[in-house]
N, C-alpha and C positions, 0 to 999 in steps of 0.2 A: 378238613372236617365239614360235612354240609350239615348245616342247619336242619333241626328238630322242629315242624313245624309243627304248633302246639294244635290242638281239636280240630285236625284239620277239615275234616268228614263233615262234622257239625258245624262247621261256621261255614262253608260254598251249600250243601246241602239244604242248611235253616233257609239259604238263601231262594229256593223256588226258582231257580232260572230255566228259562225254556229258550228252546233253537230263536236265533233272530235279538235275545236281549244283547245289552251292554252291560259290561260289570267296571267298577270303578274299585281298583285295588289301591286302597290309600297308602298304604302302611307297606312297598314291596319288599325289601330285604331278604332272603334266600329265594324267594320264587315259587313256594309250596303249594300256596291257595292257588294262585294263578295258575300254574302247573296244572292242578287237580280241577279246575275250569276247562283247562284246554283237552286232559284225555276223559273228562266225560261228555265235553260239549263240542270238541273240535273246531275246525272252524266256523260253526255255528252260532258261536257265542265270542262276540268282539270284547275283549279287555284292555281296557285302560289302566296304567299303572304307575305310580310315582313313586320316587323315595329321596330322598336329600343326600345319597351316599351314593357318588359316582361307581363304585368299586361293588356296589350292591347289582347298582343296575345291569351290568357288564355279566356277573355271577349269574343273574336270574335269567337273562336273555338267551345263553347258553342252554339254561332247560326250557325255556319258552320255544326256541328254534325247533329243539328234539322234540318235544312234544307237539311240532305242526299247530304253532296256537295263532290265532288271531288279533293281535296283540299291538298294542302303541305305546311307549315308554318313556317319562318325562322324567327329568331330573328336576323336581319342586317338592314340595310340601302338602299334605294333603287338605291341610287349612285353606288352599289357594285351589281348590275344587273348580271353583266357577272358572276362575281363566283356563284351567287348564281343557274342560271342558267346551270351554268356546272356541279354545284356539285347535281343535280339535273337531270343532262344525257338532258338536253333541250337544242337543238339548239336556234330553233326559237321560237318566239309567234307572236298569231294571233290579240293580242291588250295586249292594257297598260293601267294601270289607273293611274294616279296620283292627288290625292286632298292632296291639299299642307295646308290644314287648319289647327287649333287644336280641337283635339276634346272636347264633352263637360264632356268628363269623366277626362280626364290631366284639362282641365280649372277649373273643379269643385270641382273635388273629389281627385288628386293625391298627395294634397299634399308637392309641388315642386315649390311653387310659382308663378304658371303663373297669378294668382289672387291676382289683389288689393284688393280683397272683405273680404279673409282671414288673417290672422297674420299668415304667413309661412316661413321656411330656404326658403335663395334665391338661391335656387336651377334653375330650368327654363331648366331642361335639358330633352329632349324626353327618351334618357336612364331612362332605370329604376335605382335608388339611389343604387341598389346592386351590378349595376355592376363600381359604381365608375368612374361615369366621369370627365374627366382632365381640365375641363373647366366647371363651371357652374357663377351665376350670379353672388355671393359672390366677385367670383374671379377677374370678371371684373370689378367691383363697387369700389373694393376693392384696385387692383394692374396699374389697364390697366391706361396710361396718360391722363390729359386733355383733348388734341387734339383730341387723339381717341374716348375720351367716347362721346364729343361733334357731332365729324364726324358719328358716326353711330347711335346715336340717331337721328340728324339729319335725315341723308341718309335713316336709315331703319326705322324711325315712320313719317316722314315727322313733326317732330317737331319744330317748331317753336322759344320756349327758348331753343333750343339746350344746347346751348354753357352757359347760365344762371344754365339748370340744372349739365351743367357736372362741374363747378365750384362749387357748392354749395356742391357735390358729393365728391371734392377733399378735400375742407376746412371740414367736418363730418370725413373724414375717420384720417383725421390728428388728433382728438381729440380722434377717437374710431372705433372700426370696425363695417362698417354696417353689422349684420347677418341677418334679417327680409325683408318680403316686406315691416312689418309698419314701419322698419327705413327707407326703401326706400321712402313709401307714403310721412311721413312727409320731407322727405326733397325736394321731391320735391315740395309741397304745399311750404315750403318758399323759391323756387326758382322763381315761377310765379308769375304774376300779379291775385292781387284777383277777379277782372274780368273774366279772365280765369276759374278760379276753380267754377264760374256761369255757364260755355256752357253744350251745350246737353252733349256733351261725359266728360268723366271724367278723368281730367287731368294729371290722372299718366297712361292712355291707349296708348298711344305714346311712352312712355319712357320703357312701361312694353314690350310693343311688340318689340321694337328694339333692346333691350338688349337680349330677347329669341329669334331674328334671329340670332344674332351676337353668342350666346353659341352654335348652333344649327349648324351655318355654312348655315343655310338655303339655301339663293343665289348660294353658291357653291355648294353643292348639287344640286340643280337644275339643273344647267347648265352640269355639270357630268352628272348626271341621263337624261336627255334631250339627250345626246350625247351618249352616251352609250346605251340608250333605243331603238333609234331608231337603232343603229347597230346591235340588238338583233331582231328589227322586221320586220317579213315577207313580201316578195311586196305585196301589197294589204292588211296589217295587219295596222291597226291602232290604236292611242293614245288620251288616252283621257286626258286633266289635266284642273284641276278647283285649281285658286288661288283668295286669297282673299286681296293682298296687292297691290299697285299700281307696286311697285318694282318687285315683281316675275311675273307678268301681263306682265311687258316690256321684262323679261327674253324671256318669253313663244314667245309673241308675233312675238319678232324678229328673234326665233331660227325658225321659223316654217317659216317666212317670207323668210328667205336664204335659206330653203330648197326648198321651192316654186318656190324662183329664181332660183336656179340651177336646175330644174326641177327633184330634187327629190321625192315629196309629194304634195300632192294637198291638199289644205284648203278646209277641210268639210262645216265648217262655218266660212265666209268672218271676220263676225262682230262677238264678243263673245257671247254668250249663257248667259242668267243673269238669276236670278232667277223673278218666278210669285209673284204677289203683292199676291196672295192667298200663296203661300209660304213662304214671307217675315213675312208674319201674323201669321203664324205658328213659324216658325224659326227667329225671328230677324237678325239672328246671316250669316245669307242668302243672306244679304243683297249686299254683297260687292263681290259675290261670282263671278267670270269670269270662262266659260269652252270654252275654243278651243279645236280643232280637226283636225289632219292630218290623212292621209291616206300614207301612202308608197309608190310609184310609181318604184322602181325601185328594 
């Protein structure tokens, strides 16, 4: 199944690229935006592209090839901008991309947990398993306090039993160690109300996402990559970033809003860019999707 790549039009497009720029793809995973750089700019336009999932890289390379793209491909983080850009001989670029989503090939197919749907290790980590990440969801379920598991389910699913699932969490792990998402599912199912486990969405979707921001660092990244991105881009070079969670919405928001006010960059678009009901139809997954856009001014 290839990945749905979400506003893809509007976020290379917002970007203004002309023959001769660089693009810095933070965020690669299926190879969309990049792709859609290289068949409207060809080899004209040089991309740079990273992502912390071997098995991504590998994936998008195959449509970077076909599509004759001009292209250099690091296995890092896009927080680590600068080295990746120096060890690359590039000063500047002429825009950024960052889609902070997961893709549908880690959600479906990776095998690492991100999914209530299969019985997998609670993995949850964007590294690929072979390079051995120091932190994955096992670990947090497992070792991390009360208070913390509660706080950041909370803070990063906007969940509601919090504090109901992170206790229920504690009391399981003192009898045995969760390794599964189904030991995860079910414990959360007897931490809710069975009302709950009725709503549209499905009730370990809050708790799955906030533990995979909190392995991932998400937030933190962001705000690095945000900071750092823009000190790598050209005046008049601009960033695109589509996030899909209310929390990295407010990162974006406000990092772009201070730049505004100290008159560094101008907001492309005032209000965010969401996706078409004709693309929500296609993409469910679309739905939630927000793209802002700075320009560089200085």
């Amino acid at each position: 199944m290839q990945h749905e790549t979400v506003l893809l039009k509007e976020t290379v497009d917002g970007l203004n690229l002309k023959p001769g720029d660089i693009v810095f793809d933070g965020t690669l995973g299926g190879g969309g935006h990049s792709e859609y750089v290289a068949q409207t700019f060809g080899q004209s336009v040089k991309i740079i592209a990273v992502d912390r999932d071997r098995e991504a890289l590998k994936r998008a390379e195959a449509r970077l090839k076909s599509a004759d793209a001009n292209y250099s491909l690091i296995l890092s983080d896009y927080r680590n901008i600068e080295k990746v850009l120096n060890d690359q001989k590039v000063e500047m670029v002429q825009g950024i991309i960052l889609d902070l989503g997961l893709s549908s090939n880690q959600l479906d197919e990776s095998g690492r947990g991100f999914t209530f749907k299969n019985n997998e290790p609670l993995l949850m980590t964007f590294d690929s398993p072979a390079d051995r990440p120091t932190v994955t969801a096992e670990t947090v379920v497992n070792q991390w306090v009360e208070k913390t598991l509660a706080d950041i389910i909370y803070a990063y699913g906007d969940e509601r039993y919090a504090k109901r699932i992170a206790k229920k969490i504690v009391e399981v792990r003192e009898e045995r160690e969760i390794k599964t998402t189904g030991d995860l599912v079910e414990i959360i199912s007897q931490a809710v109300p069975v009302a709950y486990k009725k709503g549209k969405i499905h009730f370990a979707t809050k708790t799955f996402q906030a533990l995979r921001m909190a392995v991932n660092d998400e937030l933190g990244a962001l705000k690095e990559g945000l900071e750092k991105g823009f000190e790598k881009l050209s005046k008049g070079g601009r960033m695109s970033v589509i996030s899909f969670h209310s929390g990295e919405d407010r990162v974006v928001k406000n990092y772009f809003r201070d730049l505004k006010t100290q008159k560094k960059a101008i907001l492309i678009n005032k209000k965010p860019i969401t996706s078409s009901i004709e693309e929500i139809r296609k993409n469910p997954r679309s739905r939630s999707a927000k793209l802002r856009i700075i320009e560089k001014n200085v």
